[in-house]
GUKOLDO-391347 format. One record per residue (C-alpha): x, y, z. Coordinates in Angstrom, 3 decimals, padded with zeros to 6 digits. Last residue first. Example, Ala and Ser with C-alpha at 12.3 -4.5 7.8 and 13.67 -1.06 7.14 Angstrom:
BEGIN
> X;Y;Z
> 013.670;-001.060;007.140 $
> 012.300;-004.500;007.800 $
! end
This chain:
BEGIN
> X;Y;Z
> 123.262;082.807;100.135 $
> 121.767;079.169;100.087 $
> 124.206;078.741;103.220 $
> 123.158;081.405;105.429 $
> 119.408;080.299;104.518 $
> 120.650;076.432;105.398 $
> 122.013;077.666;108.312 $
> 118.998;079.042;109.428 $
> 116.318;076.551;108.614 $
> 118.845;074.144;110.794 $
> 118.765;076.446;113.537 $
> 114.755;076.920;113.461 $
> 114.275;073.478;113.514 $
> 116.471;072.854;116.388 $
> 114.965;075.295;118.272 $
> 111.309;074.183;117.419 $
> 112.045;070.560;117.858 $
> 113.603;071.982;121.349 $
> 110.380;073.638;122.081 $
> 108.555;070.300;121.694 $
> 110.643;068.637;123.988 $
> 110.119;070.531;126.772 $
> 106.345;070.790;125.849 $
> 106.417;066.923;126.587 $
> 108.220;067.025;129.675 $
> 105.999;070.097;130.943 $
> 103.250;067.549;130.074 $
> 104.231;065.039;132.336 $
> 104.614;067.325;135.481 $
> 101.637;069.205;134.832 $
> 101.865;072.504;132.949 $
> 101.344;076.212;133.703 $
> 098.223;078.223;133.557 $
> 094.271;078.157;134.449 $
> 090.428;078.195;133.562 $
> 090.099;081.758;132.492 $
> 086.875;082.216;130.352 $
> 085.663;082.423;126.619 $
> 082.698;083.476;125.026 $
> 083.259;084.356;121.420 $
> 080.693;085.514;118.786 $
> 081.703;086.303;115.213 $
> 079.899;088.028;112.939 $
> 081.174;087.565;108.679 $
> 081.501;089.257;105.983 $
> 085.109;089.783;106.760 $
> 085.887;086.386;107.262 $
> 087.652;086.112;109.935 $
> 091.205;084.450;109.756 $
> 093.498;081.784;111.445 $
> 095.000;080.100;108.596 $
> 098.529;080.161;109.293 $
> 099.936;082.747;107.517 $
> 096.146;085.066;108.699 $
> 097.385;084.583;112.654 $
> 100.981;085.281;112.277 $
> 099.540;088.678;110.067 $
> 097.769;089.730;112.804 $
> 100.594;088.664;115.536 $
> 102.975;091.260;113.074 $
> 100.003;093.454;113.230 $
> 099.486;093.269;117.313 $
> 103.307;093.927;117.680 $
> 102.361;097.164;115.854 $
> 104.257;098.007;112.812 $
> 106.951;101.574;112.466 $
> 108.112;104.346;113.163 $
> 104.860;106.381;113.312 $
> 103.209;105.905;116.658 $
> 106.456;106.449;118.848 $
> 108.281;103.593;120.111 $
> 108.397;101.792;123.282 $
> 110.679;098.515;124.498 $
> 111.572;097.892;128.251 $
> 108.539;099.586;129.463 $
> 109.537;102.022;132.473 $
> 109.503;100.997;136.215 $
> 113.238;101.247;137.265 $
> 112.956;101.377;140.972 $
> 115.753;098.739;140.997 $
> 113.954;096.461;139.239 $
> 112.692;094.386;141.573 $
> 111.941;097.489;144.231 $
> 109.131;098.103;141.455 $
> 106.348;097.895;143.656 $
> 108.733;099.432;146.418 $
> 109.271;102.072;144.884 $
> 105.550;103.507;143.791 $
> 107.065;106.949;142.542 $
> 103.629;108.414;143.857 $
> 104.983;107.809;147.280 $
> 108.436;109.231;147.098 $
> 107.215;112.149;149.144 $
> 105.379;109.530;151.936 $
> 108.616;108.070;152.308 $
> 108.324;104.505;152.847 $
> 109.309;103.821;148.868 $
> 112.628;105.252;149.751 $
> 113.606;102.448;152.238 $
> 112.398;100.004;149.471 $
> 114.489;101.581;146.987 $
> 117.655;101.612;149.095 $
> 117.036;097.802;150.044 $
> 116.905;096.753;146.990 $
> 120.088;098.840;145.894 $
> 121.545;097.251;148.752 $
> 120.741;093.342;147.599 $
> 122.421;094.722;143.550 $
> 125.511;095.344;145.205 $
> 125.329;092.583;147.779 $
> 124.993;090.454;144.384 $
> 121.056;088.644;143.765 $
> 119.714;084.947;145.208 $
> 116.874;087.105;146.713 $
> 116.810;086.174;150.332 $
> 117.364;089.473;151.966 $
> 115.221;091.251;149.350 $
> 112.249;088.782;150.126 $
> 112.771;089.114;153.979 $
> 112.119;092.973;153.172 $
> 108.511;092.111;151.920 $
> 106.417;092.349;148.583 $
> 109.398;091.940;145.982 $
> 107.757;091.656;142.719 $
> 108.891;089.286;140.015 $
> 111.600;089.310;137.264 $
> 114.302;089.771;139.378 $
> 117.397;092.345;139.939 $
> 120.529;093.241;138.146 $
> 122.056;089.920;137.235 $
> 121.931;090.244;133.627 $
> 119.088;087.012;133.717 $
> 117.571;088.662;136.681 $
> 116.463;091.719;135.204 $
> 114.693;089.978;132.151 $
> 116.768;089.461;128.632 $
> 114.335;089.229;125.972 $
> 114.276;093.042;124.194 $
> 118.009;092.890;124.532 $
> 118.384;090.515;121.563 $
> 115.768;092.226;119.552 $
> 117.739;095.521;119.701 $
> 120.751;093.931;118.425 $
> 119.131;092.032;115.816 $
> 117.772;095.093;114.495 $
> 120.827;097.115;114.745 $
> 122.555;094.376;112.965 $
> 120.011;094.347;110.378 $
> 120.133;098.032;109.554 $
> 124.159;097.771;109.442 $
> 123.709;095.431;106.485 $
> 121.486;097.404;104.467 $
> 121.836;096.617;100.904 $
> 124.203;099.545;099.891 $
> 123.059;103.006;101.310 $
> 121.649;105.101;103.924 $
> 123.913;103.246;106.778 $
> 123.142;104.784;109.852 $
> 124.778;107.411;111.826 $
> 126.235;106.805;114.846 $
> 124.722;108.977;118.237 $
> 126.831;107.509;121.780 $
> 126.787;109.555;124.795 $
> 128.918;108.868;127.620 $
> 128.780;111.383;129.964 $
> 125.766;110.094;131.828 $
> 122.080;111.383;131.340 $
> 120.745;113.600;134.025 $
> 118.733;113.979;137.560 $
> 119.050;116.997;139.851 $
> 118.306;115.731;143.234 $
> 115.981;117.782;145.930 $
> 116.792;116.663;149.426 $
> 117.023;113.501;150.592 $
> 115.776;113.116;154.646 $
> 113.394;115.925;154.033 $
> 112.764;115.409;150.335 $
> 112.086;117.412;147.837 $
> 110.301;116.137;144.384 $
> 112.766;115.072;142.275 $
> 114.620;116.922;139.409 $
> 114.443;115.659;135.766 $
> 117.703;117.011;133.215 $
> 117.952;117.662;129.871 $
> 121.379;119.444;128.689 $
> 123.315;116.631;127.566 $
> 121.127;114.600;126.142 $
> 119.430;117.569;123.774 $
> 123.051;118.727;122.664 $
> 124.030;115.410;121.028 $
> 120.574;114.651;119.993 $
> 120.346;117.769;118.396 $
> 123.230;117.961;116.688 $
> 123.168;114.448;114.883 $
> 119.356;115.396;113.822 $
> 120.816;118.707;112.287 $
> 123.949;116.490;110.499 $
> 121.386;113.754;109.389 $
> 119.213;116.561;107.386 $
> 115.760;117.837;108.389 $
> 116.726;121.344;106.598 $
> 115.379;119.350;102.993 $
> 112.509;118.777;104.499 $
> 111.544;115.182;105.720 $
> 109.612;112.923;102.923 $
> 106.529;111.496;104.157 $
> 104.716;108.501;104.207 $
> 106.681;107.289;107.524 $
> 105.180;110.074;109.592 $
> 102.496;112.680;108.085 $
> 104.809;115.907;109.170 $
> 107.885;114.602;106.941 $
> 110.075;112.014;108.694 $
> 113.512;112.214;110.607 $
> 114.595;108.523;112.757 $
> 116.046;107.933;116.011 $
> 116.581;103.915;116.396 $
> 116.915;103.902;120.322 $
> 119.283;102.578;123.159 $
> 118.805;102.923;126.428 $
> 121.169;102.788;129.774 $
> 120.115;100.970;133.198 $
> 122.389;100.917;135.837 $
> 123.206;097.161;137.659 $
> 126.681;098.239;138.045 $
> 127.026;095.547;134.545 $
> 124.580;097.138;132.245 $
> 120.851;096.910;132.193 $
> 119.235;097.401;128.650 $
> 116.012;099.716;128.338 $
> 114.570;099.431;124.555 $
> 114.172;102.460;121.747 $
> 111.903;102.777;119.421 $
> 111.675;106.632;117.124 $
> 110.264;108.897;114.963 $
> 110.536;112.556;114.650 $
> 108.187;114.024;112.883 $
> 108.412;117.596;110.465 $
> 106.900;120.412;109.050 $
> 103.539;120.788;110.721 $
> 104.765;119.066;113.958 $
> 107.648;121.614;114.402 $
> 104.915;124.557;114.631 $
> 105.099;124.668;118.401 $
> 109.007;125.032;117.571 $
> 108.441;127.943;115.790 $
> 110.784;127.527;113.104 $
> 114.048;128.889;112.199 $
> 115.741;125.496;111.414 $
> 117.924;125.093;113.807 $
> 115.318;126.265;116.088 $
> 112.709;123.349;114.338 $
> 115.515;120.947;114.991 $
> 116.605;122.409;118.534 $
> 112.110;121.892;119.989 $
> 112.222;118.394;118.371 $
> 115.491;116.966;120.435 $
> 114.245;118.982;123.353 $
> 110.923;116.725;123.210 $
> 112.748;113.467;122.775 $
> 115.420;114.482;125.781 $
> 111.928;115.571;128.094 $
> 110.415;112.040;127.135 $
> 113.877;110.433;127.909 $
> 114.109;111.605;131.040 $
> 110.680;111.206;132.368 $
> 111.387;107.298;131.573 $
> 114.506;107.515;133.662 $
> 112.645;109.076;136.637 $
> 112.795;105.919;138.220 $
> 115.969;105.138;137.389 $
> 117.917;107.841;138.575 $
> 115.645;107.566;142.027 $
> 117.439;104.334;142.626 $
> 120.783;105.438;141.624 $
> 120.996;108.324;143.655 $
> 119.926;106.656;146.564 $
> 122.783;103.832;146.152 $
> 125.475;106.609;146.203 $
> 128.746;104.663;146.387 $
> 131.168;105.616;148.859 $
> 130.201;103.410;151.591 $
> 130.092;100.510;148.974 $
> 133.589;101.753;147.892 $
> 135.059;099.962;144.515 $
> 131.829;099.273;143.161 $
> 130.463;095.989;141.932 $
> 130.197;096.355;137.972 $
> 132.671;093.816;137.506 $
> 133.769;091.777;140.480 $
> 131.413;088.894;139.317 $
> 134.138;088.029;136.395 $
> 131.954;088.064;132.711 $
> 134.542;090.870;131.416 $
> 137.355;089.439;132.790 $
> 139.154;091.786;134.965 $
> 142.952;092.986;134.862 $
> 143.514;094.001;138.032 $
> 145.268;097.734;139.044 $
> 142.457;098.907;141.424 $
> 142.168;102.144;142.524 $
> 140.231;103.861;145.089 $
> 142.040;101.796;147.852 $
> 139.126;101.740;150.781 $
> 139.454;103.850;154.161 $
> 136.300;104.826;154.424 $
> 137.069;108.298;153.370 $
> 138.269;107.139;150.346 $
> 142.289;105.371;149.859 $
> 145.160;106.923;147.820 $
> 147.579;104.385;146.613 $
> 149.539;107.243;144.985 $
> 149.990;104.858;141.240 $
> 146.170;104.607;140.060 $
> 144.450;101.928;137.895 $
> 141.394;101.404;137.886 $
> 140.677;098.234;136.105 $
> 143.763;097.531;133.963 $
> 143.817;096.211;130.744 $
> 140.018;096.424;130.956 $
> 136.701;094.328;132.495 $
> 135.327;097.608;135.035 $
> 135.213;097.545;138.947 $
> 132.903;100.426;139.987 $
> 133.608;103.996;140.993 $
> 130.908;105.720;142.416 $
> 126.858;106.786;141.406 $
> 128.092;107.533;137.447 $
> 126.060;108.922;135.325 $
> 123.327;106.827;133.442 $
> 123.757;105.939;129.532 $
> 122.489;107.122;126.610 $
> 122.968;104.786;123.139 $
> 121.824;106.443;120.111 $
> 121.741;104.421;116.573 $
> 121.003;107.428;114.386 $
> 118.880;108.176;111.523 $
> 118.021;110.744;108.560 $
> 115.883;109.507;105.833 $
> 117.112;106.857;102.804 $
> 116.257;103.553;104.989 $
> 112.331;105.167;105.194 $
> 112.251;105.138;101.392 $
> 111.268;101.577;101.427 $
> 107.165;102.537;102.979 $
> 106.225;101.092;106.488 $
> 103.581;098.476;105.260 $
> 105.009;095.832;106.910 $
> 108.573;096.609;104.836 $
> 110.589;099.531;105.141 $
> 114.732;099.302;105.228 $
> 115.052;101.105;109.149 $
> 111.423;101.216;110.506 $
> 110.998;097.988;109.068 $
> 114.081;096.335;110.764 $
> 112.474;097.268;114.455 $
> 109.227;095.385;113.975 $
> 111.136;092.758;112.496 $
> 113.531;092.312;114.950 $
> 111.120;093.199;117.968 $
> 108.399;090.004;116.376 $
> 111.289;087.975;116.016 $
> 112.244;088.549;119.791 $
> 109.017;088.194;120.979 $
> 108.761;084.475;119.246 $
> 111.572;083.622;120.793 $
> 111.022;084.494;124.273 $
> 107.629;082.404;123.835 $
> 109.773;079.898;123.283 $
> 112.496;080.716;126.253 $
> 109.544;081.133;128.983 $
> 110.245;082.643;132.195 $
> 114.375;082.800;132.027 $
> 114.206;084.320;128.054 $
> 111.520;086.736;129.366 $
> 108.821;088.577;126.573 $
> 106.074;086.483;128.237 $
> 103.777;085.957;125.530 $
> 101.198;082.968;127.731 $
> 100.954;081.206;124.907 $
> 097.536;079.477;124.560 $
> 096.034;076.318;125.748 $
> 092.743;075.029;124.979 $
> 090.287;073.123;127.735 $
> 087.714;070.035;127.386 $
> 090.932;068.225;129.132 $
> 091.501;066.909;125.526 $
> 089.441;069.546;123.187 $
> 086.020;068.876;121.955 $
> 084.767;070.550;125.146 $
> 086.915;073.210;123.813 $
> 083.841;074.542;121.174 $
> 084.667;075.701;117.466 $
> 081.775;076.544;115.547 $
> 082.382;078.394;111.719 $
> 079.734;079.265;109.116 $
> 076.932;079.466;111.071 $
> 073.850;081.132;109.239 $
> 072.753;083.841;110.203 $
> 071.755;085.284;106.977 $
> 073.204;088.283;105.969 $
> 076.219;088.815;108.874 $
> 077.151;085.205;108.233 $
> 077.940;083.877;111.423 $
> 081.419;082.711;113.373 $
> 080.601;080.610;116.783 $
> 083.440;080.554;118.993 $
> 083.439;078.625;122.718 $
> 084.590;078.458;126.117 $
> 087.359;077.213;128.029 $
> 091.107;078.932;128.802 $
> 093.997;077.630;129.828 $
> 097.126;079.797;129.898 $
> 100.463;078.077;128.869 $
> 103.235;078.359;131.095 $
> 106.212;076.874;128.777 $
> 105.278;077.407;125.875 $
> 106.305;074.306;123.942 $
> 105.373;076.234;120.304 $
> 101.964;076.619;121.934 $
> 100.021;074.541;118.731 $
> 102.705;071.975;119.649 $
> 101.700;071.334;122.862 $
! end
């Protein structure tokens, strides 16, 4: 248990290691689980979701923080100098499908008491709390356009590929390039993670970052400045757009970025602070699962009784319904719809970066590994034969692994403060 950390669904697996010296043959190393308890050894099973498994959860979310901080301020082998290049925080967002109920001074507020076609106030003068359920619910169901919304998201990964590309093709224009050449002078770098808002919409935000041609070893051109990145992004996210494939019963949607576009510049001097914050930020989001911000689940949805008992908002219930309706199209068919009808028909990674911005998660798990002992020697061959044998825990031992992860909480709190502290 504690090897796992408390994971809460470990996987089981049997089998053996043997490690050999390459020369001679000779065994150097032999571990076998029928030494183990239960002749079995239990791994973490990595789930990224704070609802699935919240020490595992943990775990991911160091690994994001770091991985993110050292494409801002350098560090696992990303070189220092990176914190001195152009880079933005950008945050894009998804139009708007209807009005929703928003946590302000006033919601909506309007003084004709004019009413929608259905007959519904399209104002609404209360003062919300942010975390009340009305939030994010729209005004006019009827109104609202649910189909829209689906195929938003599931073209929102096309999106930002075509707003990445644009962004490259204005720098090397701005710069009098040929923007097939853009690669020769200059990279653009980047992570960015998929965060669900309150109308159940997902928006991104991304670490943007200029590099020379080489990536992270290289210094940008002097013409590869913050103000030309800052330009470029602007202008790239609001002129990209994704259209879908016609439909009889649709039509043929034209698919952009909302109005509200966000691009700050990042701190290039003093000690950082602003880099961390982004990084912690990031991290944070990189956890949270569909159904822990209340738009959607984290598991598939394989029949329509399983969207009418989902314990999910009537909002959130139609848009379930709206993507599995559009999954029986046979034109909507390679959008696969209904396999993501969980999400909303969003089926993009919730964290990706390009190549050169920064570490690997399989690095940072690398270097876990070698902290803690867990190395090959590299003269060495090493033979493994292993096998699926199971997950989860028994009643007892979930108890126990329980308990373990809250030593690990608590520990990690109190190392904390004490850092904060020592400071």
């Amino acid at each position: 248990m504690t090897a796992t950390g408390g994971c809460s669904h470990p996987v089981h697996l049997t089998g053996s290691t043997t490690t050999l010296d390459h020369a001679t043959g000779e065994i150097l190393h032999h571990y076998d689980t029928r030494n183990e308890p239960g002749e079995r050894l239990l791994i973490r099973c990595r789930n990224r979701r704070a609802t699935i498994c919240p020490p595992c959860s943990r775990l991911h979310a160091g690994d994001t923080y770091h991985l993110i901080r050292a494409g801002l301020l350098g560090g696992k082998n990303i070189p220092a100098t990176v914190r001195h290049r152009p880079r933005l925080f950008v945050t894009l967002t998804a139009p708007s499908f209807g009005p929703v109920h928003r946590a302000a001074e006033r919601c909506r507020p309007r003084r004709d008491g004019r009413t929608c076609q259905h007959g519904r106030l399209l104002g609404c003068g209360t003062v919300h709390a942010p975390d009340a359920p009305v939030v994010g619910q729209p005004l006019c169901p009827d109104c609202y356009d649910y189909t829209g919304h689906v195929l938003w998201h599931a073209h929102a990964s096309k999106l930002w590929d075509r707003f990445v590309i644009d962004v490259r093709r204005r720098l090397a224009s701005s710069a009098g390039l040929v923007q097939s050449r853009f690669a020769d002078h200059a990279r653009l770098s980047f992570a960015r993670v998929a965060e669900y808002q309150k109308r159940a919409a997902v928006h991104v935000h991304a670490v943007v970052r200029l590099d020379g041609p080489n990536g992270s070893d290289d210094e940008p051109p002097a013409w590869a400045n913050s103000h030309a990145l800052t330009d470029a992004v602007r202008a790239s996210a609001r002129r990209v757009h994704a259209r879908t494939l016609h439909s009889p019963a649709v039509g043929e949607l034209v698919l952009r970025w909302g109005e509200q576009i966000d691009a700050r510049l990042l701190s290039t001097n003093g000690d950082g602070p602003d880099d961390d914050a982004v990084a912690a930020y990031v991290a944070k989001y990189v956890t949270k699962g569909a159904s822990e911000t209340g738009a959607g689940l984290d598991h598939p949805l394989t029949t329509w009784a399983d969207i009418e008992s989902a314990p999910v908002s009537t909002h959130v219930r139609t848009l379930m319904r709206a993507a599995w309706r559009l999954g029986g199209l046979p034109e909507y068919a390679p959008l696969r719809l209904r396999a993501w009808t969980h999400t909303l028909g969003y089926r993009g990674h919730i964290l990706t970066k390009s190549r050169a911005y920064s570490t690997t998660y399989a690095a940072l798990r690398a270097e876990r590994a070698h902290h803690v002992g867990h190395t090959d020697t590299s003269d060495a061959l090493t033979e493994r034969q292993w096998r699926y044998a199971g997950s989860g825990h028994t009643p007892g031992a979930a108890l126990i692994a329980a308990g373990v992860a809250k030593d690990v909480a608590t520990n990690r709190e109190i190392t904390h403060e004490e850092r904060e502290v020592s400071r």
